[in-house]
N, C-alpha and C positions, 0 to 999 in steps of 0.2 A: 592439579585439577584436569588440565590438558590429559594425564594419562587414563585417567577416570574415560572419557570420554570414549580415547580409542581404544581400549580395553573393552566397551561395549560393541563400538563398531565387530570388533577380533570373534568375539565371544558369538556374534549374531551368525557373521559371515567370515567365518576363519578360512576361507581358502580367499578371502582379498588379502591380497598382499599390502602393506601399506609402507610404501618407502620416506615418504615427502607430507608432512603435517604444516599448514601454513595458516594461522590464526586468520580468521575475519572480522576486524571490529566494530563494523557497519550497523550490523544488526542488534535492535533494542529487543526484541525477544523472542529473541533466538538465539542460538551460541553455534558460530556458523565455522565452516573449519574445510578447506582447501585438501584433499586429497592428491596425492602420488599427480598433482598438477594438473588433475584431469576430473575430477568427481565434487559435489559440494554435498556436505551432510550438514541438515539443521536439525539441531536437538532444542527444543523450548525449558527458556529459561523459568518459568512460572508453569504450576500446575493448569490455568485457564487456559495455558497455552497448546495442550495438550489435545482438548479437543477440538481447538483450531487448524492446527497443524494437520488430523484424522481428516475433518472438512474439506481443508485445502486439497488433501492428497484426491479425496475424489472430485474438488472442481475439476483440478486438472487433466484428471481424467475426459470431464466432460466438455473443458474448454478446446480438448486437442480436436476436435472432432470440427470443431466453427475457427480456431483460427490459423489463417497462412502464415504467423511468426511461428516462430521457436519459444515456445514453452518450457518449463520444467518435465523433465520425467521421471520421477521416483524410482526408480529399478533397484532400491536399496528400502527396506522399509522396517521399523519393529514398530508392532504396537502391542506386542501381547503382554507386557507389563507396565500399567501406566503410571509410568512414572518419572519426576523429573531425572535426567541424566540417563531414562530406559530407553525412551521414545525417541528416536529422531528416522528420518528419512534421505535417502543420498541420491543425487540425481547426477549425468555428465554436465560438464560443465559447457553453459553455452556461452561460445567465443563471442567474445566485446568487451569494450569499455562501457562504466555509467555515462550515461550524456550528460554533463555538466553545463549548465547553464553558461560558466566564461568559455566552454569551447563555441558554443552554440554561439554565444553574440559576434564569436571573430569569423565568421562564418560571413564573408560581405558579398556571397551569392544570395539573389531574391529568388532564384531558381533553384539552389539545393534547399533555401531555407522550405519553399514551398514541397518539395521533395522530401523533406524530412516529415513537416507536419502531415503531409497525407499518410505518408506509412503510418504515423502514430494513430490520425484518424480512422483510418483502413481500419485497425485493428481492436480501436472503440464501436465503430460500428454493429464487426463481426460479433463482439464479445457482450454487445450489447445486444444481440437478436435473441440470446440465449434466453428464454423466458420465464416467468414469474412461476409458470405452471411447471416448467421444466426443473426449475431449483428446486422447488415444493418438495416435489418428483424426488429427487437426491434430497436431500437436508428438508425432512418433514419440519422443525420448529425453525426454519426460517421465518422471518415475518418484519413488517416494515410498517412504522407508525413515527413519522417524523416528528408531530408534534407532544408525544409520550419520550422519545427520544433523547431530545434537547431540549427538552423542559426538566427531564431530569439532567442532563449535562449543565445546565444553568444554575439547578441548583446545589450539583455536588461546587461548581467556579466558586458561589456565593459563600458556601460550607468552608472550603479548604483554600480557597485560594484568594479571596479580597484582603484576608488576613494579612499579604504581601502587596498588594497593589496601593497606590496610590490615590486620594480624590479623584481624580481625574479618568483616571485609567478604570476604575468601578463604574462611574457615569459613561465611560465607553462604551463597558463591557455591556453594559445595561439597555443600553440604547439598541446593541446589535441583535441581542437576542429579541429584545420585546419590541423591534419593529419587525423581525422576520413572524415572528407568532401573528403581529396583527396581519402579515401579509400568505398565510400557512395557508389560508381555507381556500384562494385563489390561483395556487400550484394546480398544475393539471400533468401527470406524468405519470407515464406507464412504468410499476418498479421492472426493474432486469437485474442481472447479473453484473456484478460492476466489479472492476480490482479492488477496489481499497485503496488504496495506496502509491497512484501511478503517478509516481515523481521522478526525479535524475535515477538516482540508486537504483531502480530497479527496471530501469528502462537503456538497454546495450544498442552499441553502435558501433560500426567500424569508422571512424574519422580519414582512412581512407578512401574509401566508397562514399563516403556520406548517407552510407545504409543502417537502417536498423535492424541492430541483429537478432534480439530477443528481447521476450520480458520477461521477469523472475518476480518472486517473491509474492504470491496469490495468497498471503495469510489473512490480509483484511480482504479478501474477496468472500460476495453472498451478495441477498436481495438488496439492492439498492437503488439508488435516484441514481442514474447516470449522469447529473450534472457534478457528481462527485468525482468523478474521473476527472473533468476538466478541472478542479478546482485544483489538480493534483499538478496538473499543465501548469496552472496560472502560479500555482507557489514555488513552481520551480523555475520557470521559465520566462516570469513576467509577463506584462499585459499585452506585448504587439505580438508575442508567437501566439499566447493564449486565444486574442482576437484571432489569428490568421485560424488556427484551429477550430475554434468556431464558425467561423464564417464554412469551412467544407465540410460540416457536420451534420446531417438534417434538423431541420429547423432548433438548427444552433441559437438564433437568439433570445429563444424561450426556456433556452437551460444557464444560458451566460446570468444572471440575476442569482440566480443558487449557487451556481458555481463561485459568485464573488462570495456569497456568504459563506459556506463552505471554510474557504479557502481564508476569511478570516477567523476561523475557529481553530486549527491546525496549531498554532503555540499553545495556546487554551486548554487542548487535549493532550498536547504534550506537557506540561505543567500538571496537569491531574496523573497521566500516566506516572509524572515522577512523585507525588507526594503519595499515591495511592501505593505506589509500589517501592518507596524505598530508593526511588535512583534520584539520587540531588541530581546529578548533572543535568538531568529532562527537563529537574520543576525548575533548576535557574535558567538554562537558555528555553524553557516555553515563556518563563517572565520577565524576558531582557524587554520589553518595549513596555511593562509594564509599571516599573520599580520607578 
């Protein structure tokens, strides 16, 4: 399979030399793969993921423009056959580690701690100015309807996944959805441009410096709630960086409420991602707290 891959890379851009192939297993849909120690090409593992991946490539385009971290930069690209194993994109590789939540807690400066979260918020800000008009602008059938949303996500949970849960664990699941619905009409939030996805993984850091070095992985990025970003904080990092995060964000505590919900939905969507698509591993660790 591996050769299938770089066989496409060879065939796109045959004057890359390709010495050093180093698998990445991180990625749930993607099939991500370590170049000669210096380049990352992601090829999407699913055909939906195709036209994500096309989207992505011009966020980032549009995101270089608004933010002072280190982005992604595609400078390797096929899309003229689309298809799984045709498609991918290869950018250099930006220097860091993921910030892992246990490095983060042994961290017993209140001053780097506060140091790390600005940079993270710094870079929400920026990424959050980018506007509703402006995504439009790129990606015409963007569009944001939160409660068409998760009201279908509640009812694919109710479909494919109470089948596995527990009494207990469906009167949860229940209760979370149908008090954020009763509470939907009284959000007030300008959609933007959000990551998707801003958790450990795709958030580098040098643990040297205690600087942040980049952010990767813009595939769940498009028009969104920006309290989804944070929610992305709060599952990775728990609730005292989460709050500190908050607290430097402009009127941070009118997005902290979404963000917790959010941020319990996150196993829930991964549990659907895995019975939807075939990956046990997904739908049993999204249903470990449920079973």
């Amino acid at each position: 399979m591996l050769a299938a891959y770089i066989d496409r890379i060879k065939q796109v851009y045959p004057e890359l030399r390709i010495q050093d192939v180093e698998i990445n297993e991180i990625g749930q849909n993607n099939s991500v793969f370590i170049i000669n120690q210096s380049f990352v090409f992601r090829f999407p593992k699913y055909k939906a993921g195709i036209d994500r991946l096309l989207d992505e490539t011009k966020i980032l385009e549009l995101v270089r423009g608004y933010s002072s971290q280190p982005i992604p930069e595609p400078i390797y690209q096929s899309f003229d056959e689309l298809e799984v194993r045709k498609v991918f994109v290869g950018y250099p590789m930006i220097p860091g580690l993921p910030m892992w939540n246990e490095q983060l807690k042994q961290i017993g400066s209140d001053l780097e701690q506060k140091k790390l979260s600005l940079q993270l918020v710094n870079f929400l800000i920026q990424l959050h100015a980018v506007s509703e008009k402006e995504v439009k602008k790129l990606l015409p059938s963007q569009s944001i309807d939160l409660k068409e949303e998760y009201e279908n996500m509640y009812k694919r949970i109710q479909m494919k996944l109470f089948c596995y849960m527990h009494t207990d664990a469906k009167a949860e699941v229940s209760a979370l959805f149908e008090d954020f619905f009763a509470a939907i009409d009284e959000f007030r939030f300008t959609p933007t441009l959000i990551h998707g996805d801003f958790g450990a993984s795709n958030i580098l850091w040098d643990p040297a410096k205690m600087e942040i070095t980049g952010i990767i992985d813009f595939g769940g990025s498009g028009l969104g709630d920006p309290a989804y970003d944070f929610a992305g904080i709060l599952a990775s990092y728990g609730h005292d960086f989460f709050a500190r995060c908050i607290d430097l964000y402009p009127n941070g505590d009118k997005v902290a409420n979404r963000a917790v919900f959010y941020q319990k939905t996150f196993a829930l969507q991964e549990a659907l991602h895995g019975v939807e698509n075939n990956d046990n591993e997904a739908l049993v660790n999204g249903l470990k707290k449920y079973r």
